[in-house]
C-alpha positions as CSV (number, residue, x, y, z in Angstrom):
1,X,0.0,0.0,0.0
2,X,3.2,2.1,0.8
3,X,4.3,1.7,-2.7
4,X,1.5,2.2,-4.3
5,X,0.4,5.5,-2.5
6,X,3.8,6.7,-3.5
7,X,3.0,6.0,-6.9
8,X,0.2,8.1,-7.0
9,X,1.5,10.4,-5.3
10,X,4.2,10.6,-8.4
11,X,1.4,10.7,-10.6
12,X,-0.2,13.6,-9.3
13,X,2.7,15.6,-8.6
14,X,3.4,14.8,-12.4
15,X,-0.4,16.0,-13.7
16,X,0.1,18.8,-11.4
17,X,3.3,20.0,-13.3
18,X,1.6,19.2,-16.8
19,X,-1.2,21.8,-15.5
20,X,1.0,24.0,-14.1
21,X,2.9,24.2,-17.1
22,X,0.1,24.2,-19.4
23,X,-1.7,27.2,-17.1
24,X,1.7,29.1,-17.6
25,X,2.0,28.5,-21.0
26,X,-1.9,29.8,-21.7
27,X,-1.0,32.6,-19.0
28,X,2.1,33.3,-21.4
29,X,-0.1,33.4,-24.5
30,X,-2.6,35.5,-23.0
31,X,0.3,37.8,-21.9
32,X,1.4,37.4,-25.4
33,X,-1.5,38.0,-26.9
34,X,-2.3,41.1,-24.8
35,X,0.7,43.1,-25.8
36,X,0.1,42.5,-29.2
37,X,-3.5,44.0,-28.5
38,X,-1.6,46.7,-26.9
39,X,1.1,47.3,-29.9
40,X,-2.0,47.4,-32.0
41,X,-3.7,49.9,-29.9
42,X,-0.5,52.1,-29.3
43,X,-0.1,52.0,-33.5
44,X,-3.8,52.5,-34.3
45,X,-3.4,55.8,-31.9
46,X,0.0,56.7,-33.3
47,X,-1.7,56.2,-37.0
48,X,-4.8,58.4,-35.9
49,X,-1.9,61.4,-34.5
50,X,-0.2,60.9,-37.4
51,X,-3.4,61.5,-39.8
52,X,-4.8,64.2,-38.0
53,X,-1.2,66.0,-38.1
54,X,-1.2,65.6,-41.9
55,X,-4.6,66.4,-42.1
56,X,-3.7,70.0,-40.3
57,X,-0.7,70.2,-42.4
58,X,-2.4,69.9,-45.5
59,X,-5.7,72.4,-45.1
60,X,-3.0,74.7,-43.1
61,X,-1.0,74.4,-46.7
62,X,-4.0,74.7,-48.0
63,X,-5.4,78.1,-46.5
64,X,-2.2,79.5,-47.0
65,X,-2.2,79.0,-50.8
66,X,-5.7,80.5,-50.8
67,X,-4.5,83.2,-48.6
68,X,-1.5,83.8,-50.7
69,X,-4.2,83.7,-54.0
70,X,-6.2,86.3,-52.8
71,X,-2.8,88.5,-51.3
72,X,-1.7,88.2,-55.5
73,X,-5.5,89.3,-56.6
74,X,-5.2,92.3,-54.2
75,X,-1.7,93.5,-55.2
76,X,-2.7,92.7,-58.9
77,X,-5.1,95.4,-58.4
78,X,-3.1,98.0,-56.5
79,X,-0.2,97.6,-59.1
80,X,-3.0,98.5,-62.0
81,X,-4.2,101.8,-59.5
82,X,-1.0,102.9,-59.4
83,X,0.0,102.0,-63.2
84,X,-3.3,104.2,-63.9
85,X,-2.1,107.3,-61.3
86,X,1.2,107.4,-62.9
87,X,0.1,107.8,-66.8
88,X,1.4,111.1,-67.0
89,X,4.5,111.0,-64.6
90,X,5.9,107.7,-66.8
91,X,6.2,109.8,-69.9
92,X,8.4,112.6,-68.2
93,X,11.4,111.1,-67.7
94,X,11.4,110.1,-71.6
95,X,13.1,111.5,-74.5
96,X,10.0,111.3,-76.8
97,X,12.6,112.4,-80.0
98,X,12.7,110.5,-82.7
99,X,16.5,110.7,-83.9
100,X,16.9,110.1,-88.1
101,X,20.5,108.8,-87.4
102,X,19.1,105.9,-84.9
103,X,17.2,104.7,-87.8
104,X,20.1,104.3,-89.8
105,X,21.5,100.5,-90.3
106,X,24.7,99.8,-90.4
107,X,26.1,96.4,-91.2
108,X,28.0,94.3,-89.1
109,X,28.9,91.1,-91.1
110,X,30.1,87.7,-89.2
111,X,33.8,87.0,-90.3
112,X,33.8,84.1,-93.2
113,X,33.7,80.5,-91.8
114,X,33.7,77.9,-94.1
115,X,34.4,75.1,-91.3
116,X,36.0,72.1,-92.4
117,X,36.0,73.6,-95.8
118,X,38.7,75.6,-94.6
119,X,41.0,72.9,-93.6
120,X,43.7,71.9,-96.5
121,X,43.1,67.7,-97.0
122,X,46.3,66.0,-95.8
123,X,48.3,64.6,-99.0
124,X,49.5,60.8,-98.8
125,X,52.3,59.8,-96.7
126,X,55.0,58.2,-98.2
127,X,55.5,56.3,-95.0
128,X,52.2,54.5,-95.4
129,X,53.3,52.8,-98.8
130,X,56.8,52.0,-98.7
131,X,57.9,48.3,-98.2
132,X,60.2,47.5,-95.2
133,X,63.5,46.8,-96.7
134,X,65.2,43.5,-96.8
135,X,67.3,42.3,-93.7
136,X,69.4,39.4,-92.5
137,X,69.0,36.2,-95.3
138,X,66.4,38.2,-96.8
139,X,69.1,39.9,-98.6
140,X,71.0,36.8,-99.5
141,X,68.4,34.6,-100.9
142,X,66.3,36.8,-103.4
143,X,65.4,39.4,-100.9
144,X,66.4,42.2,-102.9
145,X,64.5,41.7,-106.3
146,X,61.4,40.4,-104.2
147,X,61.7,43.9,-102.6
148,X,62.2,45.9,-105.5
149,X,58.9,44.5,-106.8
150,X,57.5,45.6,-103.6
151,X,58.6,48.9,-104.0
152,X,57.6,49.5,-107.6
153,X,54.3,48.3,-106.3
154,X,54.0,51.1,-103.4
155,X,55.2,53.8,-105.8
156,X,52.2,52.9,-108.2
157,X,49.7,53.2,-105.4
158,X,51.1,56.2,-103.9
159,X,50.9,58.0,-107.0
160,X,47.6,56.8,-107.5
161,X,47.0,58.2,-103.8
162,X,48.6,61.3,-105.3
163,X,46.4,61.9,-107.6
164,X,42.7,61.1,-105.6
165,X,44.5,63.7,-103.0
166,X,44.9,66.2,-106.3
167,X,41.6,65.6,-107.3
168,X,39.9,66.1,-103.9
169,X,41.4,69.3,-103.0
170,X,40.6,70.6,-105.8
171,X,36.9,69.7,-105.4
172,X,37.6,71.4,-101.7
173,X,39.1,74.4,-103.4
174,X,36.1,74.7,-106.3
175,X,33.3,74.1,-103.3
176,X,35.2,77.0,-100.9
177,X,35.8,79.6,-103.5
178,X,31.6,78.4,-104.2
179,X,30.9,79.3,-100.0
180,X,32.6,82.2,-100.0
181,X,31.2,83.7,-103.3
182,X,27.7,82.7,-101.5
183,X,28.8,84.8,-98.6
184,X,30.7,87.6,-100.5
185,X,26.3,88.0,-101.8
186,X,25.1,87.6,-99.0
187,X,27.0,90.7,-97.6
188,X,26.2,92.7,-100.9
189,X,22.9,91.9,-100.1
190,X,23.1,93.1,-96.4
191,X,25.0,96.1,-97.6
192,X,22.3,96.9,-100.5
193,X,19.1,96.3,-97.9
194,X,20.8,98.7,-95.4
195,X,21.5,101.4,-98.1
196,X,18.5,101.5,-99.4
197,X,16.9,101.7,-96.0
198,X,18.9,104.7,-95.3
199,X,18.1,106.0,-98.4
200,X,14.8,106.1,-97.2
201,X,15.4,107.5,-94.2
202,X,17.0,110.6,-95.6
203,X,14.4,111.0,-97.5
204,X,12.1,111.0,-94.8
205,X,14.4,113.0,-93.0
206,X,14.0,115.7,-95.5
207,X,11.0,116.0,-96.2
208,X,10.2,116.1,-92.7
209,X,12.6,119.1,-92.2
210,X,11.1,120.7,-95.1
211,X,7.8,120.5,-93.5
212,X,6.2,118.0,-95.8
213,X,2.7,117.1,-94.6
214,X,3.1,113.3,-94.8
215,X,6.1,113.3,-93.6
216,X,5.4,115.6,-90.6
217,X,2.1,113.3,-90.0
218,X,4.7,109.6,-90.1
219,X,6.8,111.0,-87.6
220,X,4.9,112.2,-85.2
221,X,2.6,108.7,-85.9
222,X,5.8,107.3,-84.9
223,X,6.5,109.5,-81.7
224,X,2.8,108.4,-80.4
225,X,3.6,104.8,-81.7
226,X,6.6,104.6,-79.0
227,X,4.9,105.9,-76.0
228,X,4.2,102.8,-73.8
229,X,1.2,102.4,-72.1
230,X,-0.5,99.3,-70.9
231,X,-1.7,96.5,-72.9
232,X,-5.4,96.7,-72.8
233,X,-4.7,101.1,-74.2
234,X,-6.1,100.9,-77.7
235,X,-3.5,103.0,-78.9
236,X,-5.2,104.0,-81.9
237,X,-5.0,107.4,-83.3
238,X,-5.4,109.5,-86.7
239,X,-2.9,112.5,-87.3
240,X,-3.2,115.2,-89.6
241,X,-1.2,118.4,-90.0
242,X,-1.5,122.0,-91.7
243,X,1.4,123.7,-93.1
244,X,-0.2,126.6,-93.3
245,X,-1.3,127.0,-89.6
246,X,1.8,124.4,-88.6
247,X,-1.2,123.2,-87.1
248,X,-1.1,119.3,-86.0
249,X,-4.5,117.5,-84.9
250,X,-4.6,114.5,-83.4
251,X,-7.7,112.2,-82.9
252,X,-6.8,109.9,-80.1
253,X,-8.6,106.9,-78.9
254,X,-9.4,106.8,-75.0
255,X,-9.7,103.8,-73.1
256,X,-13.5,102.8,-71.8
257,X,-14.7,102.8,-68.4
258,X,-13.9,99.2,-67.5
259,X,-9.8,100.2,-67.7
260,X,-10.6,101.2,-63.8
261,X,-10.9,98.0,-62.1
262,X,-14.3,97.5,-61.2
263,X,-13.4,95.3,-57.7
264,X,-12.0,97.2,-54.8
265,X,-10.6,94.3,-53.1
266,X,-10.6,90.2,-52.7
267,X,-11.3,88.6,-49.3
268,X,-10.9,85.1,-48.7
269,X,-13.8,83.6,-45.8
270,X,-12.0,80.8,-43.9
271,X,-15.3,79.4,-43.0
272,X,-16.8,78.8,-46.6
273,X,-13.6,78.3,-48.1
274,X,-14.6,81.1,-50.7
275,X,-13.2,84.1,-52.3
276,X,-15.3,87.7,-51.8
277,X,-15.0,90.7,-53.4
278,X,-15.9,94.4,-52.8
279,X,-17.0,96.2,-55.9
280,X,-15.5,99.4,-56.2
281,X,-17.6,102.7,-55.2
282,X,-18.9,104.3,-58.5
283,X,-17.7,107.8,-57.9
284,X,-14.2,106.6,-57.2
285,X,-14.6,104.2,-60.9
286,X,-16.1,107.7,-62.5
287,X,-13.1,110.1,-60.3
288,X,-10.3,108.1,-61.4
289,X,-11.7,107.4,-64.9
290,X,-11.3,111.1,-65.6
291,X,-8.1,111.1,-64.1
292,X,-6.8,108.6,-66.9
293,X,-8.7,111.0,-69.1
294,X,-6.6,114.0,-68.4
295,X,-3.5,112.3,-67.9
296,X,-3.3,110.6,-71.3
297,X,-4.3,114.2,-73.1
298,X,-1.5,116.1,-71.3
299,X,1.1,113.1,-71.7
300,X,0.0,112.9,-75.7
301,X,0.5,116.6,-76.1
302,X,3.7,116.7,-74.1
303,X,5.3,113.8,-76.2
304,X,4.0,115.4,-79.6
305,X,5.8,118.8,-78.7
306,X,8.8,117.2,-76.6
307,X,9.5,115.0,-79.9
308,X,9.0,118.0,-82.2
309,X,13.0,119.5,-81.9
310,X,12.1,121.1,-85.7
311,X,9.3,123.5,-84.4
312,X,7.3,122.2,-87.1
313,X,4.0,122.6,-84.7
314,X,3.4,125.6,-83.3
315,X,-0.4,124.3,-82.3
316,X,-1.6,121.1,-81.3
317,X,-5.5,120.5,-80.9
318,X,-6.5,117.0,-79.3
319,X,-9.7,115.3,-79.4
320,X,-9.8,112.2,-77.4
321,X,-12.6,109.8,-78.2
322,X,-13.9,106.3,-77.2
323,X,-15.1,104.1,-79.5
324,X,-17.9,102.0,-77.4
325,X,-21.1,100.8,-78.0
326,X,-24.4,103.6,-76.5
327,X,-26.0,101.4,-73.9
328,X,-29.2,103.0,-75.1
329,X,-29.0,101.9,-78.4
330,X,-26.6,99.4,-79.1
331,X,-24.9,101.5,-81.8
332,X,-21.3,101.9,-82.2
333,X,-20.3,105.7,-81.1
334,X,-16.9,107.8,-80.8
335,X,-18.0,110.5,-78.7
336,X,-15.8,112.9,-78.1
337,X,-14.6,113.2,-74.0
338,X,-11.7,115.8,-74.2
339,X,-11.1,118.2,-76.5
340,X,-7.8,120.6,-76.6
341,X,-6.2,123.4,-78.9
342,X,-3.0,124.9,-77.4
343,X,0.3,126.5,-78.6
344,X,4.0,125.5,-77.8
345,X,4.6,128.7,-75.8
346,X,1.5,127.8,-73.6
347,X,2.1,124.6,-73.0
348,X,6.3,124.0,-72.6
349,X,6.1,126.4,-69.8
350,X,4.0,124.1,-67.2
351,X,5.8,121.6,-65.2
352,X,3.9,118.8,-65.4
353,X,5.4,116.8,-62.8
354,X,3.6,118.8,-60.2
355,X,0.1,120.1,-61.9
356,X,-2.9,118.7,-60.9
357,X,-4.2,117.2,-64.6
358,X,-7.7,118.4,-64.4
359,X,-6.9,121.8,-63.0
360,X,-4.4,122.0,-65.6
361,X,-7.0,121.2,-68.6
362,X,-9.2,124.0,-67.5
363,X,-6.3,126.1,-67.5
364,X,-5.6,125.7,-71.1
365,X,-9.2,126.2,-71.9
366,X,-9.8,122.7,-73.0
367,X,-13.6,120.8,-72.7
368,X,-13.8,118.1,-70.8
369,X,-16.9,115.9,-70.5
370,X,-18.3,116.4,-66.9
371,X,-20.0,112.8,-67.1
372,X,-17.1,110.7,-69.0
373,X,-18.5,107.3,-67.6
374,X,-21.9,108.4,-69.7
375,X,-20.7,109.1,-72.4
376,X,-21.6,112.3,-72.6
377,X,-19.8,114.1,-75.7
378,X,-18.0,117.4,-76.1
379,X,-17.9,119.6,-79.3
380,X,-14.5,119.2,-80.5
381,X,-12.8,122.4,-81.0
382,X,-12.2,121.1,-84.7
383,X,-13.2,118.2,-85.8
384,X,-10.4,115.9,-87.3
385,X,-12.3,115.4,-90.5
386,X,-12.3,119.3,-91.2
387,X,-8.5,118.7,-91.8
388,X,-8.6,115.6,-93.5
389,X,-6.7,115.9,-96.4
390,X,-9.2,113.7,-98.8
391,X,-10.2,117.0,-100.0
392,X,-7.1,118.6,-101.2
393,X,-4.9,115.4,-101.3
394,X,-5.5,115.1,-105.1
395,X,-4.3,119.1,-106.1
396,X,-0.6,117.8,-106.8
397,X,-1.7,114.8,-109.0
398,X,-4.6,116.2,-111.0
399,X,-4.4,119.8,-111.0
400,X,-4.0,119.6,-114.8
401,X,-7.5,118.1,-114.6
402,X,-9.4,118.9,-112.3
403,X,-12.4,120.7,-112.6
404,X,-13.3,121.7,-109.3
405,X,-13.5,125.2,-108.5
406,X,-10.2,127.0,-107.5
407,X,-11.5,129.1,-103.9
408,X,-8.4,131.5,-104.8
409,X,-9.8,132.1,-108.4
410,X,-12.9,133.2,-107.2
411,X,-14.4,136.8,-107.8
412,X,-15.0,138.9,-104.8
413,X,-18.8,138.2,-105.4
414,X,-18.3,134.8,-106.1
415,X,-16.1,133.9,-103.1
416,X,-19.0,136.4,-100.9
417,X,-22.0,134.2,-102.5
418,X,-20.0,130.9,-101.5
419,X,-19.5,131.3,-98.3
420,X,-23.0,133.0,-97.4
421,X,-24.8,129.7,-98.8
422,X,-22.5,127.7,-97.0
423,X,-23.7,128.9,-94.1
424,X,-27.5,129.0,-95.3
425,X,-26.7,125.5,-95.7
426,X,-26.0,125.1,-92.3
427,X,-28.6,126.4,-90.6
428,X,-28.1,130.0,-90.7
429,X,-30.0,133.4,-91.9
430,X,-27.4,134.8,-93.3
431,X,-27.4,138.5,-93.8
432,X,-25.3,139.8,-96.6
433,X,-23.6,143.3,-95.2
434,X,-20.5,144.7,-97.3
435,X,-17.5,143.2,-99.5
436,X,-14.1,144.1,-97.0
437,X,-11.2,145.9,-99.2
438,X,-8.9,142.4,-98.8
439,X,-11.9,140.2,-101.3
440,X,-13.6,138.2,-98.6
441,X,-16.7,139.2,-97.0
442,X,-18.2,140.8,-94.2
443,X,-22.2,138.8,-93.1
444,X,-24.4,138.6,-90.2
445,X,-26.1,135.4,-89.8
446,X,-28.5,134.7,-87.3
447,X,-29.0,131.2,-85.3
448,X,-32.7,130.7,-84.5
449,X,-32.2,128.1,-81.8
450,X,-33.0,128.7,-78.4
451,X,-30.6,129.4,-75.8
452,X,-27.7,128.3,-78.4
453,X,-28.5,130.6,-80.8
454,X,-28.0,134.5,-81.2
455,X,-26.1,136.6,-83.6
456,X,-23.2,135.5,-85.4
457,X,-20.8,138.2,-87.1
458,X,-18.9,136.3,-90.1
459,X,-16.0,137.4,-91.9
460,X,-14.2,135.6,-94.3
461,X,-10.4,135.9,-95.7
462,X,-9.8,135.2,-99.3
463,X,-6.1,134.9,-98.7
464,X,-2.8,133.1,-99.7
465,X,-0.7,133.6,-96.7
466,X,-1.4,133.1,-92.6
467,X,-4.1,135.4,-91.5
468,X,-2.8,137.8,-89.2
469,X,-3.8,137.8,-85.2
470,X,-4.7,141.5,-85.9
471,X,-7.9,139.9,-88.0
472,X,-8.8,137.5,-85.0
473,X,-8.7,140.8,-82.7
474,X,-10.9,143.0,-85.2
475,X,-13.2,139.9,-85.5
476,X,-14.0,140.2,-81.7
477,X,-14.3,143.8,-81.6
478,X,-16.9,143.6,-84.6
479,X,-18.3,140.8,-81.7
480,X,-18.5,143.4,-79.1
481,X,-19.8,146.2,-81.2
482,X,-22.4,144.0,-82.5
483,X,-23.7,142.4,-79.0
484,X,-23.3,139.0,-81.2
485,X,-23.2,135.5,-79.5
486,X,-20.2,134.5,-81.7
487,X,-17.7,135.2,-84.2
488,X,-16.6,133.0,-87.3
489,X,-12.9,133.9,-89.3
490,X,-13.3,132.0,-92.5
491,X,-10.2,132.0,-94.4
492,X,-8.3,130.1,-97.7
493,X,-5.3,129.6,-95.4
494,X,-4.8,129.0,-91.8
495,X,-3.6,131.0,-88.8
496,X,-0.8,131.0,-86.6
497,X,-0.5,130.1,-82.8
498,X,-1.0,133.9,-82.1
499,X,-4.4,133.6,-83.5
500,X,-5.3,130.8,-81.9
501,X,-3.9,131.5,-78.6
502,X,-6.4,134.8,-78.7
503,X,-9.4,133.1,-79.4
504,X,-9.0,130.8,-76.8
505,X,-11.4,131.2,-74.5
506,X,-13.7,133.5,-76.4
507,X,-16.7,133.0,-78.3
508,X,-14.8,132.7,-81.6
509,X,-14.0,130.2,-84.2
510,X,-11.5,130.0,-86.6
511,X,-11.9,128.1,-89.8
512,X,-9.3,127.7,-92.2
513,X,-8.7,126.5,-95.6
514,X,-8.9,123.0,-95.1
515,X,-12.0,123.0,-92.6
516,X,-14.0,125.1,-95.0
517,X,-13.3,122.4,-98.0
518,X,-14.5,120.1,-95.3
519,X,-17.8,122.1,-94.6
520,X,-18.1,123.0,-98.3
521,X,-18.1,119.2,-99.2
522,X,-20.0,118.0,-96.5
523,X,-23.2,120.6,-96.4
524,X,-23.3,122.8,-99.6
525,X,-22.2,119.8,-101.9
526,X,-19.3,122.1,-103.4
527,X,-16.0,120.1,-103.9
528,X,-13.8,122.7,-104.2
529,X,-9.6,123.6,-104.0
530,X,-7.3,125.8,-103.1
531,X,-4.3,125.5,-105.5
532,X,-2.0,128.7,-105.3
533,X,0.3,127.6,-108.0
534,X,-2.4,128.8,-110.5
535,X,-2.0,132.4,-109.7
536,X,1.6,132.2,-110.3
């Protein structure tokens, strides 16, 4: 029984270690198992840090792109203000004279280079061909003759060599004497092109110094042409000039309303991820509109008379026009905005760095639209089509022919009946008065519409030469002493800055030879000239 209760005893101590070793080893698993659980956990959390980190990096990257957007928006904007403020004050610091010799070419031709054509070919080398001479036995045993076949051999082939060497040098030769002929025309060519370009350009030259009307016009097309302004400015202008007057009149196309930015500013809203933007008030759009008004016709007069070292233009008039589309009517329209007539010696004594532009317009007298945004039009002080030259353009090519009635050649009483029905024509009850002693004619016309209208005193100047400013001043006493409304100087030629500078401001027009072919053409049907040669 003793040995048997010790055996169980074994066994059980035995099981107990199996269970014991079994709980340890499912304790050790579990153990096991839970730090996995917790590795998992831990990276699970460390994966949720890590998302939400990069999810704040990437909308914080995110608001500052928008941010940065809306920062390049706004300066985009106050860059354009600014470009727009400083119209005027960009052109000052500019040499707006057009120098002949600058157009000049002159021509720099690249040295010849034929390349490899340029390289003699390397002749044969002797060297290359000849046999190795006999040594040792060789010399004893037939060596010799065996080489002297050998060496008639070489000779034969470098001779032959010889001559394919001749023969392609030569070809090298004929093709580079070929390459440089080609470039000896090429620079003829060059030479020619630039010679005949500054041909041209004397010619321009000269006839702009002799005051040649074309000429005069090209240049000063050109002056304007160089003047920078920003890329949405039309640009766009028509240019015409009388000699007779050295009168130039530019019709210059203004930039609409929507130049001035029509948003004040951007915003970005955080919270619905959106861009904003304040519209601009409209009386700042309307205030700075005129600004750029102003601006461009002082800075276009100030290049034309900066550029114009010759003196050819004693008087510039400016009309500035838009060419837009009426809102009313959905017609195309070029009303005039700004309309200017000013001398040299008025206007190159301002210093235009420190005038106010608008101030300064009303100083010379111009008109300026009080509602520019509306269109609303000024009367130019001449209108661009008066000076056209379609109506005299055609003297120097078919005086010979032409059958239209010379204005100089008239009678007294023709040149009286003319102008009075051109003014009947336009509107007026004219009242014939008295021939004046120089041909022309002395007429009271009277304007019948209300508030507009009144008395108008007339004279007109049959002449060949520039009407003195003595006739502008008896034309505005004959005003007073008639308690007319207005005073009209027709004449056959033009005036001088004198003249014009006088009138400014007064309630008198001067018409000259080309504006009254205009007027003649374009309401009494008359296609006339004026053609002094004939009288000669």
């Amino acid at each position: 029984m003793a040995r048997r209760g010790g055996f169980i005893a074994q066994i059980q101590r035995e099981h107990a270690r199996q269970v014991r070793a079994s709980q340890q080893a499912e304790a050790a698993y579990i153990r096991q198992q839970q730090a996995m659980r917790r590795a998992a956990e831990q990276a699970a959390k460390a994966a949720q840090r890590a998302s939400a980190a990069d999810e704040r990096e990437r909308k914080r990257l995110y608001l500052e792109a928008r941010a940065a957007e809306v920062a390049a928006d706004n300066a985009d904007l106050q860059a354009r203000l600014q470009e727009l403020e400083q119209l005027l004050e960009s052109t000052l610091g500019v040499d707006d004279h057009i120098d002949f010799g600058r157009l000049r070419q002159t021509v720099q031709h690249p040295p010849f280079n034929p390349g490899q054509l340029g390289q003699p070919i390397p002749g044969p080398d002797w060297r290359q061909f000849e046999p190795p001479a006999p040594t040792g036995l060789g010399k004893m045993f037939g060596g010799q003759a065996k080489f002297q076949q050998q060496m008639a051999a070489a000779q034969a082939q470098f001779q032959h060599a010889q001559g394919q060497h001749a023969a392609a040098e030569a070809d090298r030769q004929h093709r580079l004497a070929a390459a440089y002929e080609t470039y000896r025309q090429h620079c003829q060519r060059a030479e020619a092109q630039a010679a005949a370009r500054n041909a041209e350009v004397d010619r321009f030259a000269a006839a702009f110094a002799a005051g040649e009307p074309q000429a005069v016009v090209d240049y000063f097309g050109m002056v304007l042409a160089n003047s920078v302004y920003p890329d949405d400015f039309p640009q766009q202008y028509r240019l015409a000039y009388v000699p007779e007057s050295r009168q130039l009149v530019v019709e210059y196309e203004l930039p609409g309303l929507d130049v001035v930015p029509a948003v004040r500013d951007h915003r970005y809203v955080k919270t619905r991820d959106e861009v904003t933007s304040t519209a601009r008030p409209a009386k700042e759009i309307r205030e700075r509109y005129s600004s750029v008004v102003t601006q461009v016709t002082l800075r276009t007069v100030h290049e034309l008379f900066e550029a114009d070292r010759a003196g050819l233009a004693e008087t510039v008039v400016f009309n500035g026009v838009v060419d837009t589309t009426d809102p009313r009517t959905g017609q195309t329209v070029r009303p005039c905005l700004v309309t200017l007539r000013t001398t040299r010696e008025q206007f190159t004594v301002l210093n235009l760095a420190k005038v106010d532009p608008a101030a300064c317009l009303q100083h010379l007298s111009a008109s300026v639209s009080k509602r520019p945004e509306e269109l609303a039009a000024v009367r130019p002080v001449l209108e661009f089509d008066m000076v056209d030259k379609r109506f005299i353009d055609e003297v120097d090519v078919l005086a010979d022919l032409d059958e239209r009635p010379n204005l100089l050649r008239l009678t007294p009483n023709e040149f009286e009946s003319l102008i009075q029905n051109l003014f009947a024509k336009m509107g007026l009850d004219t009242k014939q008065t008295r021939p004046s002693r120089d041909g022309g004619v002395d007429c009271v016309a009277f304007d019948h519409r209300p508030i507009f209208g009144g008395k108008v005193v007339i004279q007109a100047k049959r002449y060949r030469n520039t009407v003195d400013v003595s006739a502008v001043r008896d034309l505005f006493g004959t005003l007073q002493n008639e308690g007319a409304s207005k005073g009209i100087l027709v004449t056959t030629s033009g005036y001088g800055p004198a003249s014009y500078e006088f009138a400014s401001g007064k309630p008198i027009e001067l018409i000259d030879g080309g504006n009254l072919l205009y007027l003649l053409a374009e309401h009494a049907q008359i296609k006339a000239r004026i053609d002094a040669s004939e009288l000669d």
